[in-house]
N, C-alpha and C positions, 0 to 999 in steps of 0.2 A: 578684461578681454572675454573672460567668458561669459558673463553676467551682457556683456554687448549681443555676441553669438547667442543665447538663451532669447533675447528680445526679440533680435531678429527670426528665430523659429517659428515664436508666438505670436506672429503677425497677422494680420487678419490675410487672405488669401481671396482678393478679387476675382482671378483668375479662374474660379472656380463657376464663378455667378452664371454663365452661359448652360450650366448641364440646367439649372432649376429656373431660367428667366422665362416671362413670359411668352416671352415669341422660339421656345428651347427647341423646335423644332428645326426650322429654320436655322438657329445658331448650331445644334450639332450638326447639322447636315454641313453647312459649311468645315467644319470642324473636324468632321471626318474624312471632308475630302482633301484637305491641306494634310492630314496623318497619312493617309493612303499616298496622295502624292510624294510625301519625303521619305516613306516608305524607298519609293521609285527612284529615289536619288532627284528629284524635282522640289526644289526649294522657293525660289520666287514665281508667285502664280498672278496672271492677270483677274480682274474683275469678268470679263467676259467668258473669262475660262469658267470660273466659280460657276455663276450667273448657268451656263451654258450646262456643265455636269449636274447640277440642282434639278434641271428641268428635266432633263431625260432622267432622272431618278421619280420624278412625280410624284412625291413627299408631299409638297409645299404646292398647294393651288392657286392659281395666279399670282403668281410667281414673276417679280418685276426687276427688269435691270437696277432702277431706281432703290425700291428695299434692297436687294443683293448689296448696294454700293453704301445704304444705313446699317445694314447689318455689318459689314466689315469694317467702319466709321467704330461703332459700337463694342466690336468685339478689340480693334487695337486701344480706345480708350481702357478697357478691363485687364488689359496687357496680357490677352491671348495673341496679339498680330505684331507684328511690326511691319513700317511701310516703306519705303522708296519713292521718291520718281522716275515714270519709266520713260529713260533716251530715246527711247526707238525714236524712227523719223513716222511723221504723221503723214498718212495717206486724204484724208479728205478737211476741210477747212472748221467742221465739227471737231475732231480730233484733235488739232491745231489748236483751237482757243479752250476744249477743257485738258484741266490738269490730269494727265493719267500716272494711276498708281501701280507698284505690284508689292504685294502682300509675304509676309516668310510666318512661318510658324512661331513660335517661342520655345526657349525648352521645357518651361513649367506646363507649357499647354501638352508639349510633346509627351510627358510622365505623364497629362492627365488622361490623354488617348489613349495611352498604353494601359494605364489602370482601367478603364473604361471598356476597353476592348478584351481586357484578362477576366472582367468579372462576367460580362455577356455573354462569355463560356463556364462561368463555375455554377452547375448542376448539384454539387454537392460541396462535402469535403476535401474527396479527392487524397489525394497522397499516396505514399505507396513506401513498403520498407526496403532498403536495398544495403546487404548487408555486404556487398564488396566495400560502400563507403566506409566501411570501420575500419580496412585495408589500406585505402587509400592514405586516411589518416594518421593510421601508423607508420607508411613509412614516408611522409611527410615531415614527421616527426623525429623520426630518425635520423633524416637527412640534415635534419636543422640540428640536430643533437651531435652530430660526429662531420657536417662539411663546414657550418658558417663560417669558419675563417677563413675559406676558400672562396668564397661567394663574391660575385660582381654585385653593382646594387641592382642593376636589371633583374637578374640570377633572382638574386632575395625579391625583390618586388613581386616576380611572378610565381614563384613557391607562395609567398602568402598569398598573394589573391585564387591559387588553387586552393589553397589549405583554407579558409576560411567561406570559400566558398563553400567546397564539398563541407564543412561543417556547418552552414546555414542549410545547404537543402536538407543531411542527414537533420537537423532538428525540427526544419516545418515538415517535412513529406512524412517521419513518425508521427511528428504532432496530428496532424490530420487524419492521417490515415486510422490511427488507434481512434478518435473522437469520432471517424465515420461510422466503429463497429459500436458506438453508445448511441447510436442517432435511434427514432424510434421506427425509423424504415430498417435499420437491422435486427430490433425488437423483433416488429412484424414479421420479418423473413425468416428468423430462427426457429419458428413457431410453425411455417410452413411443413409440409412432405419434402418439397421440391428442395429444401435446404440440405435434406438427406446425402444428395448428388455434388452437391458445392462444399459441402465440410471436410471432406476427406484434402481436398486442394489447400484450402481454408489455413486449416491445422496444419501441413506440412508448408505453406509459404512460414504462417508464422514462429511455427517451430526450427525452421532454417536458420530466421532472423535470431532470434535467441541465442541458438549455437553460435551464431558469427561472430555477435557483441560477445557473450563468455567470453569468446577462443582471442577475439581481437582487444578485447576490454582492459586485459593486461597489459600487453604491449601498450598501449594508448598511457594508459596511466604511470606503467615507469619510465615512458620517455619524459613525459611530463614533469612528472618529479626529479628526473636526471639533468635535464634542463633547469639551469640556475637561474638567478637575475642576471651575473655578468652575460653568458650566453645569450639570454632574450634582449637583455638592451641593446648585445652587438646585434643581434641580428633585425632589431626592431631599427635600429640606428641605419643600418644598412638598406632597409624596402624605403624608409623615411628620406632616403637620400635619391633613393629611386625615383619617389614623385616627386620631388621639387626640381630632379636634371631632368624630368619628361618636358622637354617641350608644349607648352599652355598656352591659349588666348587668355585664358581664363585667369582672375585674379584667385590664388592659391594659399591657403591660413600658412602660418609660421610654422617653423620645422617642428618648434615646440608643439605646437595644440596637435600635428601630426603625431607626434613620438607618443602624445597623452592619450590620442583617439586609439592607436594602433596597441598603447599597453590592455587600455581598456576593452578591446575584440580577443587581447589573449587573457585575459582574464575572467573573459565570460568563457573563452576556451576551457578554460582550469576547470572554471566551477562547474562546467556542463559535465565533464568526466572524474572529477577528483570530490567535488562537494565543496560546502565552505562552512567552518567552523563545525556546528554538534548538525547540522542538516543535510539530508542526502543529497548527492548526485543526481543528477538529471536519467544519468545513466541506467543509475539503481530504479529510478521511477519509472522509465521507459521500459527495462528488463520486467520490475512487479508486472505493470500496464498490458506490458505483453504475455506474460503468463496467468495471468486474473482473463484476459479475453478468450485465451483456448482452454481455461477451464470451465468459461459459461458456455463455451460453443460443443464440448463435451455436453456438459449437464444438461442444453437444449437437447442436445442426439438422444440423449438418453430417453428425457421425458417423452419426445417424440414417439419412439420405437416402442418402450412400454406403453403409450395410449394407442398404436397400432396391435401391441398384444393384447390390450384388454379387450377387445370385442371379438377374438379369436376363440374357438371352440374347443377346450382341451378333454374333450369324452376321453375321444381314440388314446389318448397321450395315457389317460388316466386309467381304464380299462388295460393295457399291456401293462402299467405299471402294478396295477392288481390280479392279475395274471401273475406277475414276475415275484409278489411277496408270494401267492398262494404257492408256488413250487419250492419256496424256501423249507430246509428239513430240520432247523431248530429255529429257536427264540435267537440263542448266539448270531446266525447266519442272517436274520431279520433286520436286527440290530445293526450289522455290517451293510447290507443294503439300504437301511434309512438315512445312516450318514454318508451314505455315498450321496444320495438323493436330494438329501434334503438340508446337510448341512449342519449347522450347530443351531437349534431354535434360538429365536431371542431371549436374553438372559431379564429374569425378575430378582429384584431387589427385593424382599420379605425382611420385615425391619423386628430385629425379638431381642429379649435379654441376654445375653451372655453369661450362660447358668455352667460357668467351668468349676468342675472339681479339682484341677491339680493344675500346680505351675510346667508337666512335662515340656523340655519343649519337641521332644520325640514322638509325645503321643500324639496319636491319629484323628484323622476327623470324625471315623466312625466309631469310636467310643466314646466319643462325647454324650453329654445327656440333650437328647432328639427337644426341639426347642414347639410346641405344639402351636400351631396358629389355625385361625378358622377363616377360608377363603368366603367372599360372598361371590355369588356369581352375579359376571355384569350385564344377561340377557334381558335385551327389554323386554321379553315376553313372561306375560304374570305366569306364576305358579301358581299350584290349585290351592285353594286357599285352606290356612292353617287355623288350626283350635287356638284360642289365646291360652299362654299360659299365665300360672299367677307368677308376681314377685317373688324369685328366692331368696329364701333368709339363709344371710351367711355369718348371724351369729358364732354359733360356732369356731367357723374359720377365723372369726375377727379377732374370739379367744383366745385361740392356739397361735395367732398372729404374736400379738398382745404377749404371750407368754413368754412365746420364742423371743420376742423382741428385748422384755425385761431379763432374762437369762439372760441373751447376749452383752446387755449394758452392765449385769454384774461380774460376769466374768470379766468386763472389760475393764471395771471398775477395781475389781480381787488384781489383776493384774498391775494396775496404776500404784495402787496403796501398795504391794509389793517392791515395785521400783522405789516408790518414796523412800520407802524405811529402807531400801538398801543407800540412798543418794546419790549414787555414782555407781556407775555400771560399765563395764569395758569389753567390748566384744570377743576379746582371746578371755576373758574370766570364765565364759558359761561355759557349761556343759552341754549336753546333748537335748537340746529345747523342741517342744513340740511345732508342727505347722502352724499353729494360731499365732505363737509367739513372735515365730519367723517372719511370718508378715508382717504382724501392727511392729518387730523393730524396723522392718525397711519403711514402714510407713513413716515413722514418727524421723528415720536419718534422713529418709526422702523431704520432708517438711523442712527440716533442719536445711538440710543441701539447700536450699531454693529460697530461704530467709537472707534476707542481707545480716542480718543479725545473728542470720545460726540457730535462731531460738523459736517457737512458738509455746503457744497457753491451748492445752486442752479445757476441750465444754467443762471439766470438772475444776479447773482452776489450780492444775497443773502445768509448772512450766520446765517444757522438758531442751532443755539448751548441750550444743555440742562443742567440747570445747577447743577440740583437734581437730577441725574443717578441713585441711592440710596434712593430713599427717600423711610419712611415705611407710610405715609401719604396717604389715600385712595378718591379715587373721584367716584363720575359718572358722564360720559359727555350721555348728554339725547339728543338723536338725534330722528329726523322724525320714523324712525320704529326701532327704541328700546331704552333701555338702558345699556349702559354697562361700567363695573365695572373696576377700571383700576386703578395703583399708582398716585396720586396727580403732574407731571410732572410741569416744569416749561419752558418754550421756549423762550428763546431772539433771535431774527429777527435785525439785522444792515446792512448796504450796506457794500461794498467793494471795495474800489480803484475807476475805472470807471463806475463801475454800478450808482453812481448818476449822473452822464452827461447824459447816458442811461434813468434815470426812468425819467429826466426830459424833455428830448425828446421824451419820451412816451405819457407825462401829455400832453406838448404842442401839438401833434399832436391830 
């Protein structure tokens, strides 16, 4: 059945060949005027009538009873027309011997008038937000949520043909209308003065809209979700029973393919307000949509009115304002007028080492050691020109680099061979240990911590392994400037492979 239904959609559509045929003049003009007529409540039309309104419209030039009577031949073969014979009684003996017809509309013709006549007026987009319908649907919803067992099938019939009505226009008349303010005629107008005078409206329709969906967004979606399947079947059951007791000419599909069309309009329902699966709502897209548009209709104002300031003359502005430092009676009171004025400057990021003496975490910024950098300035205007100087040699430095560096590696060294020969070290054993110490321990537990193993190998081919990762046992190691509180840790220190040839070629030398 449905796979029949699907063929029948994808049919070729003859009915259409009169807006693009070659004589399409002629055939819309007939066309229009059988729409206009049943418009009027006037359904079967004579040839001479046709024939007759053509001419006084003076479209079509030489314009003959003959073609008027090909063209209507032509358009019911396309199954735009349908014909009759017309009873009337014949007044002259011409009349008498030809066959007279009268002509009806079709309904496929009649949607195509009305499409046809709906776009000869679309100028744009069009649409427009209207945030009572978030209301409406609410308690549409409600009703269906706490009456349906009350409901006649009339009752139910015309609740949903309200309720899905008002939610087809609430989702073209947003669709539209938001995709009018992306068109590049809204571009263009953002860009104008004159858009200065339309924003302030602008922002407050679409800011309304926003507040309504919020405020109404809720309700909408726990009726939804309060509404079950039993509830939507009866009441799907119920509109479904509706259209097949209405009286039809018309031949009408089965209750079923109704019951299936009608889950499926509540189910684009759902998804438009609730989402489906990991993907948003319609809702939520329309709410972003709407809020991404009053922030560019901002951002345009802005740039506008700043390229209005920039060609504006700020002497006077600037002259009182230098006036106003030069009365100030200290440096203090300067300072207070500048941030009033001017604000916080923009903030520079200066990238330097990190040359901290002490772990305090009390101490200050201003007794840190000052980190020295040399700004260049970024004027494109040359400076007077400079003597070359030569290359300095930093000899010297490179030594005392070099020195400092080899100290540091033997202390660090005098330390290591320390631990060795003790093998096992326990953080409540020490005693009052200097800052150097203090650290390379938390360096080496820190290593330790962060190994899946617990263990690492020093450059020297020491491997310093922890063997209580876990422990709930509590110490304090009591160093030079402080003390601090830390798990009971245990450290075993042993050589490695070559590292004792190495430490004994250290001792010897």
């Amino acid at each position: 059945m449905e796979s029949q239904r699907m063929t029948r959609s994808l049919r070729s559509v003859p009915e259409l060949k009169y807006a693009n045929a070659e004589n399409v003049v002629r055939y819309r003009a007939i066309m229009r005027y059988f729409y206009q007529e049943y418009k009027r409540l006037r359904y079967w039309l004579k040839p001479e009538e046709i024939f007759e309104a053509i001419t006084e419209w003076s479209v079509v030039p030489e314009y003959t009873l003959e073609q008027c009577l090909a063209d209507l031949s032509q358009l019911e073969e396309w199954g735009n027309l349908a014909s009759r014979h017309d009873g009337g009684r014949a007044t002259t003996l011409e009349e008498y011997l030809k066959k007279k017809m009268q002509y009806l509309l079709r309904p496929y013709s009649i949607e195509i008038e009305r499409l046809l006549e709906t776009l000869e007026k679309v100028t744009g987009y069009g649409g427009s937000l209207e945030p009572t319908l978030f209301d409406k649907i609410a308690d549409k919803l409600f009703d269906i949520r706490h009456n349906v067992s009350i409901y006649e099938e009339d009752d139910a019939l015309e609740l949903w043909n309200e309720l899905y009505e008002v939610f087809v226009r609430l989702h073209e008349n947003a669709a539209d209308y938001i995709a009018s303010l992306q068109t590049a005629k809204a571009e263009e107008m953002m860009v104008t003065e004159s858009f200065l005078v339309f924003k302030e409206k602008l922002t407050n329709y679409l800011q309304n809209f926003v507040q309504a969906l919020q405020r109404s967004a809720y309700k909408i979606e726990g009726n939804l979700e309060r509404i079950g399947d039993p509830v939507r079947d009866l009441f799907l059951e119920k509109v479904a029973d509706g259209i097949t007791n209405k009286p039809s000419l018309e031949e009408l599909p089965d209750k079923e393919e109704i019951v299936a069309e009608l889950k499926q309009g509540w189910a684009n329902l759902r998804r438009w307000f609730l989402g489906e699966g990991s993907s948003p709502s319609e809702l939520t897209l329309l709410e972003r949509a709407t809020k991404e548009a009053i922030a560019r209709i901002v951002r345009s104002v802005i740039r506008i009115q700043e390229r209005k300031r920039s060609g504006l003359s700020r002497r006077k502005e600037l002259e009182h304002l230098a006036h106003w430092f030069a009365q100030t009676e200290s440096l203090e009171e300067s300072h207070c007028l500048a941030a009033s004025v001017f604000g916080l400057f923009v903030t520079r990021h200066l990238q330097g080492e990190d040359l901290r003496t002490s772990d305090r975490a009390d101490m200050s910024m201003w007794e840190e050691v000052p980190t020295i950098r040399a700004l260049r300035s970024r004027s494109r205007k040359r400076g007077e020109r400079r003597e070359t100087e030569p290359v300095r040699e930093n000899e010297e430095r490179k030594q005392r680099e070099r020195e400092a560096y080899l100290q540091r590696q033997a202390e660090e060294w005098e330390a290591i061979r320390e631990m060795v020969e003790r093998g096992r070290l326990r953080i409540s054993d020490l005693n009052v240990v200097p800052s150097t110490t203090r650290l390379r321990l938390l360096q080496w537990i820190g290593r330790c911590s962060t190994s899946p193993s617990h263990s690492f190998v020093t450059p020297e081919g020491v491997k310093v392994a922890m063997t209580n990762a876990k422990t709930a046992e509590r110490a304090v190691l009591v160093s030079e400037d402080g003390e601090l509180y830390l798990p009971d840790y245990e450290l075993v220190f042993t050589f490695i492979g070559s590292a004792l040839e190495a430490a004994a070629t250290r001792e010897g030398d």
